[in-house]
Each structure stands twice: as structure tokens, then as C-alpha cells.
N, C-alpha and C positions, 0 to 999 in steps of 0.2 A: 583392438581399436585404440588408436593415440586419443586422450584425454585434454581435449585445449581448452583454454580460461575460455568462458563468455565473452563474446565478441561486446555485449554491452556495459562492459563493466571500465567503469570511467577510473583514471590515474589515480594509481595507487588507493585502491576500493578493494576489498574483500567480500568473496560474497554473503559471507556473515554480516556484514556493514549493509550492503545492500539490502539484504532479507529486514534489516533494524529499520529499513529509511523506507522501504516498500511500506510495510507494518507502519508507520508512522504518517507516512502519505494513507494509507486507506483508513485509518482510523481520524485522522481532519477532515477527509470526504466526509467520513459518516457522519461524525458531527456538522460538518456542513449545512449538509443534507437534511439535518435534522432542525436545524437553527430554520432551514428555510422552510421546513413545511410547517412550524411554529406560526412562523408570518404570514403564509397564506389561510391559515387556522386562524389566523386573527383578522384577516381581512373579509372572511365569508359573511359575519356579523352586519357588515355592509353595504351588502350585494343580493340580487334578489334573478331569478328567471333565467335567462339564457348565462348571463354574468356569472352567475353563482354555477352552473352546470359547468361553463367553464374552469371555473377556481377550482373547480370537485376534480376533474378532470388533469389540469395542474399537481394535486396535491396526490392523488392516484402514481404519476410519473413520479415525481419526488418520493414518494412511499417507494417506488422499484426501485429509486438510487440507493435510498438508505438499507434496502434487506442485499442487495448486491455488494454494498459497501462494506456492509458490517459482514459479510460471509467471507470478504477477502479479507477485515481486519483481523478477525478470529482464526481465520487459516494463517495467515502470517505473522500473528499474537506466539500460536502452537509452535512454529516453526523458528523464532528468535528466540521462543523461550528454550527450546529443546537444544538450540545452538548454542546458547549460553549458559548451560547449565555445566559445572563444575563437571559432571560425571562425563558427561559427551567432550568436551574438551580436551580432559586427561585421555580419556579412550580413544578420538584420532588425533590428540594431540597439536599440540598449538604450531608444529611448522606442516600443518595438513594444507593444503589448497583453498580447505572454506574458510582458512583463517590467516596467509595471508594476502599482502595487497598484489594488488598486480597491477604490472607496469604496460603500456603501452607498448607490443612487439615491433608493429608496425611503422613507427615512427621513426623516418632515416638519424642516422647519428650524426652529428655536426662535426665537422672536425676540426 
């Protein structure tokens, strides 16, 4: 079976870079996530009867973002770290494919 780059991996990105930037985006969701159900924690104090079952219900969702969040930033914590580690490196070596950039194939050539 031929072996083709990620069709989603944007100009000159490796997907080492990618796995850092994935990692990076789910670890500010979590924090997000976490910052907002802060606020809705703050607002319950508030609020009282149907209002307040609401907010419960609110921060219930927000609690799913953030165990969801934080399961992808701890998978992809493992996964950048494992990439970047000296040993793994040397071992497929740095002209390996997950290291480096890749160019757009698709793109006609100007002439």
C-alpha cells in the first residue's frame, strides 16, 4: 500500500507540528471550558427554582466539555511528548515523514 501525506495538513506542516498545535488547541478548550463553568458556579448564588435547574443543567454540558477536552489534551500531551523526545527522533530520524513539512502536491505549478 503507497503511503500519502494527510490530505489535511496545511503548507509546509509536519505532522509532528500538527500533533503540537492539535495538543495545544484541546488543552485552551479545556481551560475554556473550565473558566466557563467557573461563571456559571458563580452565578447559581443568584438564581433560585426553575433558573437555577437551568444553570445546573448548563454547567452539567460544560462539565462534558471539559472531561472530553481534557481526554483529548492528555492523548495528545502523550503523543507530542513521545514525538519529541530525543530517543524517538534519532530512532526514525529526522528526514522521517512525521518530521518533515509537507508541501501542497496538488497545487498546479505556475510557469
Amino acid at each position: 500500500m503507497e503511503t500519502k501525506d494527510p490530505r489535511f495538513l496545511v503548507d509546509h506542516q509536519s505532522v509532528a507540528s500538527l500533533v503540537t498545535q492539535l495538543h495545544d488547541y484541546f488543552q485552551n478548550s479545556h481551560s475554556h471550558y473550565k473558566i466557563e463553568r467557573s461563571t456559571l458556579m458563580s452565578q447559581l448564588h443568584a438564581v433560585e427554582g426553575e433558573a437555577e435547574q437551568d444553570l445546573l443543567q448548563e454547567v452539567r454540558k460544560v462539565e462534558a466539555e471539559i472531561s472530553l477536552f481534557g481526554v483529548l489534551s492528555d492523548a495528545l500531551s502523550i503523543a507530542d511528548r513521545v514525538l519529541h523526545t530525543r530517543t524517538v527522533m534519532n530512532e526514525l530520524g529526522l528526514d522521517n515523514p512525521v518530521y518533515k513539512m509537507h508541501y501542497e502536491q496538488d497545487t498546479p505549478k505556475v510557469s
